[in-house]
N, C-alpha and C positions, 0 to 999 in steps of 0.2 A: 956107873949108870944107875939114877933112881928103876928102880920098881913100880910101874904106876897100873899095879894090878885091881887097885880103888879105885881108878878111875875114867873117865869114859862112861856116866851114869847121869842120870837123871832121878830122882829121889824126890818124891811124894810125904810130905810132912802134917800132922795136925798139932793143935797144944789142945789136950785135955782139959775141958770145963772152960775154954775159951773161942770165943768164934774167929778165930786166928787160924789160917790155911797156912803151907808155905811148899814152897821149892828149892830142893839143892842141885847145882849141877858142878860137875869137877868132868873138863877135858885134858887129855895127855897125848896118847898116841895119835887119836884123829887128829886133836890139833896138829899135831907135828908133820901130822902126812896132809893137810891141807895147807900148810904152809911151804913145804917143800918143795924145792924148783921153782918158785917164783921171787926170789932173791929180793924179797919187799924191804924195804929201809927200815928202821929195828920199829918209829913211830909210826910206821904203817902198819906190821907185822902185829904189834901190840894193839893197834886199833880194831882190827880185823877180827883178833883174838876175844878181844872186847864183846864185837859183834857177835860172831858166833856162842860165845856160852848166852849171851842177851838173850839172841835167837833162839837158842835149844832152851831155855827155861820158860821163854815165853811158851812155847809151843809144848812143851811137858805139862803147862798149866791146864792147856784147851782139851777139849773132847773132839778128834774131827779125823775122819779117814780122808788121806788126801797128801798133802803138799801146807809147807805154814812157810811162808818167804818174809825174813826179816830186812830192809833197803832204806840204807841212807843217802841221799841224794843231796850234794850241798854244792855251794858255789866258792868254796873250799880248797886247798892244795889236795886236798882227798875228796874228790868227786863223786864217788861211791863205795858205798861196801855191801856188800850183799851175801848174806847167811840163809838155807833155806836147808828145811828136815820135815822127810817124810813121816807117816802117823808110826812106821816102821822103827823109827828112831836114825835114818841113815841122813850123814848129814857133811855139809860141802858149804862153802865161801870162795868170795875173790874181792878184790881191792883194783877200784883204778886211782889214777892217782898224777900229780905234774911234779917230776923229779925236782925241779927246780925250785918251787914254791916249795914243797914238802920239806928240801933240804935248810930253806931261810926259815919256814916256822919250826923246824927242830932246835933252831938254836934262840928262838924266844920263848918266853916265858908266859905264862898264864894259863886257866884252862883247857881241856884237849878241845871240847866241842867248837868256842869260837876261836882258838888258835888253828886247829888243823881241819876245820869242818867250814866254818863259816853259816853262814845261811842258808838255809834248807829244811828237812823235814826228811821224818823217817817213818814209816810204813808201814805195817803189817797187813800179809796176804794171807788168807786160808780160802783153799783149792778144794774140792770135796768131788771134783769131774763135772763132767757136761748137763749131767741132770738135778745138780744141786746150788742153790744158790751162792755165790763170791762175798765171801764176806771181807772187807779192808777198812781199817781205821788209820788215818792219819794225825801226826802229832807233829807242830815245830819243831828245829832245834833250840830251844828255850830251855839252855841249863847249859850248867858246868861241861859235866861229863854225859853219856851215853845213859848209865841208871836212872839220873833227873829227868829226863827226857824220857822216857818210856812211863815214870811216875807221874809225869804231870797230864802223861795219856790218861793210864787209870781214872787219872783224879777227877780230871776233865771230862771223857766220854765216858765211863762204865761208874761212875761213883763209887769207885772201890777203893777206898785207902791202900794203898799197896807201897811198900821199899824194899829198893833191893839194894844189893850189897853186890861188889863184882870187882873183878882185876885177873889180871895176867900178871907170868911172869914168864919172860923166856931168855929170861939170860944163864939160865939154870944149867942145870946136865940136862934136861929135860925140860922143854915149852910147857907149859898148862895155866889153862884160866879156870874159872871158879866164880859161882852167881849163888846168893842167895835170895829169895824171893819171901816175901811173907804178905798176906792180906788181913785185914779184917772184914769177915764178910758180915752179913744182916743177922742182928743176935735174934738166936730162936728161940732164946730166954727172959723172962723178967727179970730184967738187972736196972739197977738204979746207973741210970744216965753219967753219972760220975763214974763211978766204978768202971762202967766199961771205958773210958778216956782212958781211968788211970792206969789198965788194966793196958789197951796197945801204947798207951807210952812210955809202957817198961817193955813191950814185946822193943818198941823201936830203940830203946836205950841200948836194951842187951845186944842186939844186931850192931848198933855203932862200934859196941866191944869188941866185935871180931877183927881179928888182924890177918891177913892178909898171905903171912906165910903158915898160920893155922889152916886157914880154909884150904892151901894147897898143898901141904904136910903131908907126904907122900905115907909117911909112918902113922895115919890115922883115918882109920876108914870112917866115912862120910856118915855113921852112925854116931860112931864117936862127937865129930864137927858137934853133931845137933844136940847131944847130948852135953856137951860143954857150955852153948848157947842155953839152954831151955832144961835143962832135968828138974828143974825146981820147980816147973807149971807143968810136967808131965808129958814129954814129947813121943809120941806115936812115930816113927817112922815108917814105911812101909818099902815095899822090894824094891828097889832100884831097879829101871828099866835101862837096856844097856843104847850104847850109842856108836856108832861105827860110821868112818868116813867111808863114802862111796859118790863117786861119779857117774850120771845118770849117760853121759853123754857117748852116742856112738856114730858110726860112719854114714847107719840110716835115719838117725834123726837129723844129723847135719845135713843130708840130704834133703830132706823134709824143708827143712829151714832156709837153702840156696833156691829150693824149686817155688817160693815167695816170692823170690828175688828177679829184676831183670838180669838174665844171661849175660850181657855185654859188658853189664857192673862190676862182677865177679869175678870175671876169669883176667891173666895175665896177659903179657905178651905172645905168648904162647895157645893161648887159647886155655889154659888150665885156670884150677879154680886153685885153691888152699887156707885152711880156716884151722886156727888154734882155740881149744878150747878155754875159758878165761878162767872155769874152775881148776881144770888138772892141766892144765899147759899141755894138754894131748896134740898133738898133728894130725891133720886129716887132707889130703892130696886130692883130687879127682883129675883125671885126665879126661879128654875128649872125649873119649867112649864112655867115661862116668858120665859126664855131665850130657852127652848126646841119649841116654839110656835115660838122665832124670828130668828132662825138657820135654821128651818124648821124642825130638828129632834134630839134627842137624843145622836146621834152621830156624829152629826158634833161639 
C-alpha cells in the first residue's frame, strides 16, 4: 500500500516577477472514501474523480465562507456529477449515471466529455448563507475533456487566461487524482506587451510537460511537483490547506427535506418512508411515528 501522507491538499502557488497565480491539488484517501460502496463502473469512478479534484481546485482558488458546489448536468450515459467543499476544506461527490449506455460508451472511442457526457453544461455554486448574495456561473460542455471546459469558463466570463492540467488514476494500490491550475492575472507592471505573451506561453508549455504519474507520485511532495514545473522563474509555494471527505448528511436534515414533500409520495406500503443518501450510500428509515412526529400529525 502506497503512502499518501502528501496528499489530500490544496496548495496556493505564485511565479516570482511574473503575474502568474496557480493551484495544486492531490486527492488520496478522501478520494478513496468517496468512492467506496458505490460500486461506480471504473469510467464513472474516474469521471467523478475528475470532478472532484476540478471542484476542490476551483474552490481553493476563491475567497468565500460557505459551500462551493461544482455540477455537470448532461444528456449523457452520465447524467450528473456533482462535487461540492466547504470554505473548511471538507469535501463529498456522487455520480448518477445509465448502466447501460455507460457500458456501450466505455467500449467506444473518442473523448470523455462528448462520449460519456454528451450535451450539457456545468456549473459552479458559491453559498456564503441567507444574508449574502449566490453567486453561479455557467459554462457549456464544449470541449474534449472536463479542464477545457471549465477554461473556456475562465476565458469566456471572468477574462482570465486560465489552464489546467488534471487526471486520475485508480487503477493503482491506491485511487488519487491530481489538478493543476495556473492564471495570468492583470500585469501590475510595465512590461512590453510581447514579453508578457512570451512570458504565459512558456508558463503553458511547461505545464503541458507534466505527466501524469509525476503529479501523482506518491514519493514527491507537492513542493517538489512545483518545483520541477517552475524553479527556473521562482516558484513561491505556500502551506497547503488540508482536505478531508466528510458527509454533511443526517436523519434530521433528511427529515427537513421529506417534510417539503407531500406525505403520500413518500412513504411505502407500509406507511414508512426510506431515503439513501446519493453522497455516502447512508440509509435513513422513518417509521410512522417518525414521519407522524415530522408532518406534525397523523393526517397530514
Amino acid at each position: 500500500m502506497a503512502t499518501l501522507e502528501n496528499f489530500d491538499i490544496a496548495q496556493t502557488f505564485q511565479l516570482d516577477g511574473l503575474d502568474v497565480r496557480g493551484r495544486l491539488v492531490r486527492l488520496g484517501p478522501a478520494l478513496e472514501q468517496i468512492l467506496h460502496g458505490h460500486d461506480y463502473p471504473e469510467v464513472v469512478a474516474e469521471l467523478l474523480a475528475e470532478t472532484l479534484v476540478l471542484g476542490a481546485t476551483l474552490a481553493s482558488a476563491l475567497k468565500y465562507d460557505g459551500l462551493f458546489t461544482l455540477q455537470v448536468q448532461s444528456d449523457g450515459p452520465i447524467s450528473l456529477l456533482v462535487a461540492d467543499m466547504t470554505s473548511g476544506g471538507e469535501l463529498r461527490g456522487y455520480a448518477r449515471y445509465d448502466a447501460d449506455r455507460v457500458a456501450e460508451a466505455a467500449k467506444a472511442e473518442g473523448a470523455k466529455v462528448p462520449r460519456l457526457l454528451g450535451n450539457g453544461h456545468l456549473t459552479f455554486t458559491v453559498e456564503q448563507g441567507p444574508d449574502l448574495e449566490r453567486y453561479q456561473g455557467i459554462v457549456a460542455l464544449e470541449g474534449a475533456t472536463l479542464a477545457a471546459c471549465a477554461q473556456n469558463y475562465f476565458r469566456a466570463s471572468e477574462q482570465l487566461e486560465t489552464v489546467i492540467f488534471l487526471g486520475a488514476e485508480l487503477n493503482s494500490d491506491s485511487p488519487r487524482a491530481g489538478a493543476v491550475l495556473v492564471q495570468r492575472m492583470p500585469s501590475q507592471a510595465t512590461k512590453d506587451a510581447a514579453q508578457v505573451e512570451e512570458e504565459w506561453h512558456r508558463m503553458v508549455v511547461l505545464l503541458a510537460s507534466l505527466k501524469l504519474e509525476e503529479l501523482l507520485d506518491s514519493g514527491l511532495e507537492s513542493d517538489q511537483v512545483l518545483y520541477r514545473l517552475y524553479h527556473d522563474d521562482g516558484v513561491r509555494a505556500y502551506v497547503p490547506k488540508s482536505l478531508v471527505y466528510k458527509c454533511r448528511c443526517s436523519f434530521d436534515k433528511v427529515a427537513a427535506t421529506l417534510k417539503s414533500l407531500p406525505r403520500d409520495e413518500i412513504v411505502d406500503e407500509n406507511g414508512r418512508a426510506h431515503v439513501s443518501c446519493e453522497f455516502c450510500a447512508a440509509n435513513y428509515n422513518f417509521t410512522q411515528t417518525d414521519l407522524d412526529r415530522i408532518y406534525g400529525s397523523v393526517d397530514e
